[in-house]
C-alpha positions as CSV (number, residue, x, y, z in Angstrom):
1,X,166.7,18.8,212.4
2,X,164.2,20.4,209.7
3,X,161.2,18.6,209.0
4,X,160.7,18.7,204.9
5,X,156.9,19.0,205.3
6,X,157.1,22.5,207.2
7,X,159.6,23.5,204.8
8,X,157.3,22.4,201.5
9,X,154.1,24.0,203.1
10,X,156.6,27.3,203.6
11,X,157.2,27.1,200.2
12,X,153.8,26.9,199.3
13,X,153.0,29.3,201.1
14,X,155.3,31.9,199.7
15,X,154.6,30.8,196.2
16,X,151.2,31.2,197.1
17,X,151.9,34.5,198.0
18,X,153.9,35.7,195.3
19,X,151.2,34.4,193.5
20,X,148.8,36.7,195.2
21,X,150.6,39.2,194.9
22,X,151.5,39.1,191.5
23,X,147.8,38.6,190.6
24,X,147.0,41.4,192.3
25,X,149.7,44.0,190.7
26,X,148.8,42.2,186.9
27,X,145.2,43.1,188.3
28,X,145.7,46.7,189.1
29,X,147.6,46.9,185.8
30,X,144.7,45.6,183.9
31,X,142.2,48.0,186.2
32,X,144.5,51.0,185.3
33,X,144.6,50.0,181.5
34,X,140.6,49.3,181.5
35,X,140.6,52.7,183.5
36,X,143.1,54.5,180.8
37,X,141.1,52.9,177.9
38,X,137.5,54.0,179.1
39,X,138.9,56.9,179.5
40,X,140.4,57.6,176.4
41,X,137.4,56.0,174.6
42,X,135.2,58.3,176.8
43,X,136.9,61.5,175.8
44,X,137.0,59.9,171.9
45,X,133.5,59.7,172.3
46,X,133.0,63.4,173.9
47,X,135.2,65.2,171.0
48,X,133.1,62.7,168.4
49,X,129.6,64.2,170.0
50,X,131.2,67.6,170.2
51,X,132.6,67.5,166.9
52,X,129.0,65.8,165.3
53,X,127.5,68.6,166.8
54,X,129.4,71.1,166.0
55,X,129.1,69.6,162.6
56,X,125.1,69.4,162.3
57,X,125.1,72.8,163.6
58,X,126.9,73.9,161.3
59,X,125.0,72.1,158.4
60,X,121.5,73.1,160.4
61,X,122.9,76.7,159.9
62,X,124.2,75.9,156.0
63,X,120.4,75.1,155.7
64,X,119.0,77.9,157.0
65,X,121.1,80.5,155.0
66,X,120.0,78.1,151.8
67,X,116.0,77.9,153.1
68,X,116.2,81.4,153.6
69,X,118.2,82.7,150.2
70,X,115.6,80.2,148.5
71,X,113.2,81.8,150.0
72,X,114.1,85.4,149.2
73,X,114.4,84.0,145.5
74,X,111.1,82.5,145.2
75,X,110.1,86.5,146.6
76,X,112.6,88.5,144.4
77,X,110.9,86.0,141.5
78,X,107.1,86.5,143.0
79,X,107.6,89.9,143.3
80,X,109.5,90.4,139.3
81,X,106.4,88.0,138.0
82,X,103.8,90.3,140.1
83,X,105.6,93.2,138.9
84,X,105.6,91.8,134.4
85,X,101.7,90.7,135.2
86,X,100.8,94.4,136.5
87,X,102.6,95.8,133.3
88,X,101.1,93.4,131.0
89,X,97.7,94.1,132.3
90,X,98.4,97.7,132.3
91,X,99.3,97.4,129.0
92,X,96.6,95.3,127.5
93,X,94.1,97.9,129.9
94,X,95.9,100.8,128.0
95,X,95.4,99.3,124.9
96,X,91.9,98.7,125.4
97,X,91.5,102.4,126.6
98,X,93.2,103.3,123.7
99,X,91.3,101.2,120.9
100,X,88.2,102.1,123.1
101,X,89.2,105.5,122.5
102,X,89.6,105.7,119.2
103,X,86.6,103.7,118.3
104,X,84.2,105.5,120.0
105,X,86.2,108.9,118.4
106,X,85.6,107.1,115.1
107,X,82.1,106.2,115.9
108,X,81.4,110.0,117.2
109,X,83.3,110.9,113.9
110,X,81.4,108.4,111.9
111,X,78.3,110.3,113.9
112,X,78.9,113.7,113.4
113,X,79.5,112.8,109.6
114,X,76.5,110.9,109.3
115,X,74.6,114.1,111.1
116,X,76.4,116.5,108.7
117,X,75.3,114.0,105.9
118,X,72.0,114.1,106.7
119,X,71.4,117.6,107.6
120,X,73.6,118.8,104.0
121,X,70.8,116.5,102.3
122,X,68.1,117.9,103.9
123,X,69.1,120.9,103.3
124,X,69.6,119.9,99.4
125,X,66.1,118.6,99.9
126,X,64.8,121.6,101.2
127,X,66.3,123.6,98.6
128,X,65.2,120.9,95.3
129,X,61.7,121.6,96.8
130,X,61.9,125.1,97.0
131,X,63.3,125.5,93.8
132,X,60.7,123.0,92.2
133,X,58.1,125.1,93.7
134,X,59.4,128.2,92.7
135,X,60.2,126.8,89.2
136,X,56.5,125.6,88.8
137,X,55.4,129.5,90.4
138,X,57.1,131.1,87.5
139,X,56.2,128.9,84.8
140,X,52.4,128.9,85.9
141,X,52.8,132.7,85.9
142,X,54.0,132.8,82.6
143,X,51.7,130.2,81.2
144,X,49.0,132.2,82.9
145,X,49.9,135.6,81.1
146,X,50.4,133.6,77.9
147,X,47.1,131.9,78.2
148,X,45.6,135.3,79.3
149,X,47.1,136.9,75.7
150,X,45.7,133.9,73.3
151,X,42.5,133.9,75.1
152,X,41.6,137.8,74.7
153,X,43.3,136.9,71.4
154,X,40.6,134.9,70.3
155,X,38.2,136.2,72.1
156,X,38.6,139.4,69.8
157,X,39.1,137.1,66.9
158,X,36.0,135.0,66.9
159,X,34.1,137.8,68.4
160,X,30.2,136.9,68.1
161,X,31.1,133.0,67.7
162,X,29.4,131.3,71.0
163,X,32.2,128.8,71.5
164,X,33.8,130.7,74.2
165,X,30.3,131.1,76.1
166,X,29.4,127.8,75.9
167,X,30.3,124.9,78.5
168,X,33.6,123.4,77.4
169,X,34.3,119.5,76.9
170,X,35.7,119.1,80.6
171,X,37.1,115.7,80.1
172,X,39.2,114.2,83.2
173,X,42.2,115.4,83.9
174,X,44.2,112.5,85.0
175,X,46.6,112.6,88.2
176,X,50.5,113.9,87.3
177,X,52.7,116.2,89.0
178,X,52.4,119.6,88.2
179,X,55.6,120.0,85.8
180,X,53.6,117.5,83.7
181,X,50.3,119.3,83.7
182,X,52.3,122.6,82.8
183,X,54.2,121.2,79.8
184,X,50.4,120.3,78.5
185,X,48.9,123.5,79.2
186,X,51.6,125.2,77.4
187,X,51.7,122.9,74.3
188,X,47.9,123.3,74.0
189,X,48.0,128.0,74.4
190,X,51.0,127.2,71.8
191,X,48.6,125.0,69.4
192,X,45.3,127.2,70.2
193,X,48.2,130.7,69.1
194,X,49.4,128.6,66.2
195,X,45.5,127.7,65.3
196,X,44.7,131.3,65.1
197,X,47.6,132.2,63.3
198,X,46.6,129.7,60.2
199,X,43.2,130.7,60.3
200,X,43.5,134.8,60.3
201,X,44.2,134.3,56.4
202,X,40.5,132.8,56.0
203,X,39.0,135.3,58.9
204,X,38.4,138.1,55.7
205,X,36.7,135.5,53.6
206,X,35.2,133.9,56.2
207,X,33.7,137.1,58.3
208,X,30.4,136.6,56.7
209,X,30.3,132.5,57.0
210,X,30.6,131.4,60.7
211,X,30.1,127.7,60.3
212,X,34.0,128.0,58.1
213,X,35.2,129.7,61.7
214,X,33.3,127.5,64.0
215,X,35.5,124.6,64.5
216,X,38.7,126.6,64.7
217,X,36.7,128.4,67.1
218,X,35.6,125.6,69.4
219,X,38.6,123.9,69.3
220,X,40.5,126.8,70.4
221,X,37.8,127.3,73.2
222,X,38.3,123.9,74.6
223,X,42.3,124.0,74.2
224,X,42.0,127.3,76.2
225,X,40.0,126.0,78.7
226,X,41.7,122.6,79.8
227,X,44.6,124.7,79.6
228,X,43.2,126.8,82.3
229,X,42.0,124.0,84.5
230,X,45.9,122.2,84.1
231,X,46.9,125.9,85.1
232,X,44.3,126.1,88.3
233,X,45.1,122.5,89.4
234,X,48.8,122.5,89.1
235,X,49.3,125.6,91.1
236,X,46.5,124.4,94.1
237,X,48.7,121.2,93.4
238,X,52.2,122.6,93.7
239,X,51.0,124.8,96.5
240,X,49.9,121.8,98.9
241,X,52.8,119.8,98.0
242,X,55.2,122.4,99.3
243,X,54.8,122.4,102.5
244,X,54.4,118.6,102.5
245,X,58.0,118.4,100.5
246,X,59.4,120.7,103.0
247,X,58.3,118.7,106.4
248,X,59.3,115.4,104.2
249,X,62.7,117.3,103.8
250,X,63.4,118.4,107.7
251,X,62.2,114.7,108.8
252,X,64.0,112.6,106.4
């Protein structure tokens, strides 16, 4: 005869074991799917890290061709703005050569003209005082052939008269330049011929009275005589001032 308690604890038992077992295979299943998962999620996470990288290296090496192309465009641009500032200065250094140039060929023109200038008006200096000395040369010698003429002239005309033997009135000649001196020595041999002239009508009447002779005489004397002295002193003027006018002439 059974006994219930052995067969209840049996029972027990086996459900116990199916329980066991059971646990154990929903176990393994759960291990195999946590195993299956982790892997999965592993080798999600190793194409992720592969593909990030892969990714960042290919952005690291988009970077680098951009760093570098910006970098050979800041040097093409250095290099074209290097290139404008050399031909800028090179032009403004031209242009200043240039201007330089032709001012200091304008100022050596300027120069030379100014040195031409001068040298064609001292050489029109030169020749004025030449010219003024040899005008003055040629009117003394004339004035002195004239004065020469009127004074044997009167000489013969007032012959035994002591005007021409006595001392003349040497009054002071004052200071002028020659030319000046000359046109008054020839106005007074013109006056002392043109005294003569009026008074040969009275020489006839007047041979045997002196005293109606004597002034014309003495007057005539003294004319002739200053005339001489503007003569002397004109020509010892004109001949010192020559040389004088000359050097004043080559100096400036």
């Amino acid at each position: 005869m059974n006994n219930p308690g052995v067969n209840e604890m049996l029972e027990c038992l086996d459900a116990l074991k199916n329980a066991v077992v059971d646990f154990a295979a929903r176990e393994e299943k759960l291990n195999a799917s946590f195993h299956a998962r982790t892997s999965a999620g592993q080798t999600a996470w190793e194409v992720e890290t592969r593909h990030l990288t892969e990714k960042m290296g290919e952005q690291i090496d988009g970077a680098e061709i951009f760093f570098q192309s910006a970098i050979e465009n800041l040097q093409l641009r250095f290099e074209r703005r290097k290139t404008r500032i050399a031909r800028a200065h090179n032009n403004v250094r031209n242009r200043i050569i240039s201007e330089t140039t032709a001012e200091e060929t304008r100022r050596q023109q300027q120069n030379q003209a100014a040195r031409q200038e001068s040298e064609q008006q001292k050489e029109a200096e030169k020749i004025a005082a030449e010219n003024d000395f040899q005008e003055s040369s040629r009117r003394i010698e004339e004035l002195r052939a004239a004065w020469t003429e009127v004074e044997h002239d009167a000489r013969k005309a007032f012959r035994g008269h002591g005007a021409f033997n006595k001392s003349p009135d040497e009054k002071k000649i004052p200071a002028a330049h020659e030319s000046e001196m000359l046109d008054e020595a020839g106005q007074l041999i013109s006056e002392s011929r043109k005294k003569m002239g009026e008074a040969k009508g009275g020489f006839l009447g007047a041979i045997f009275n002196r005293s109606e002779t004597a002034p014309v005489a003495a007057e005539v004397a003294n004319n002739l005589a200053r005339a001489k002295r503007l003569l002397d002193i004109a020509e010892t003027q004109a001949t010192a001032r020559h040389p004088q006018d000359l050097e004043n002439a080559e100096t400036g």
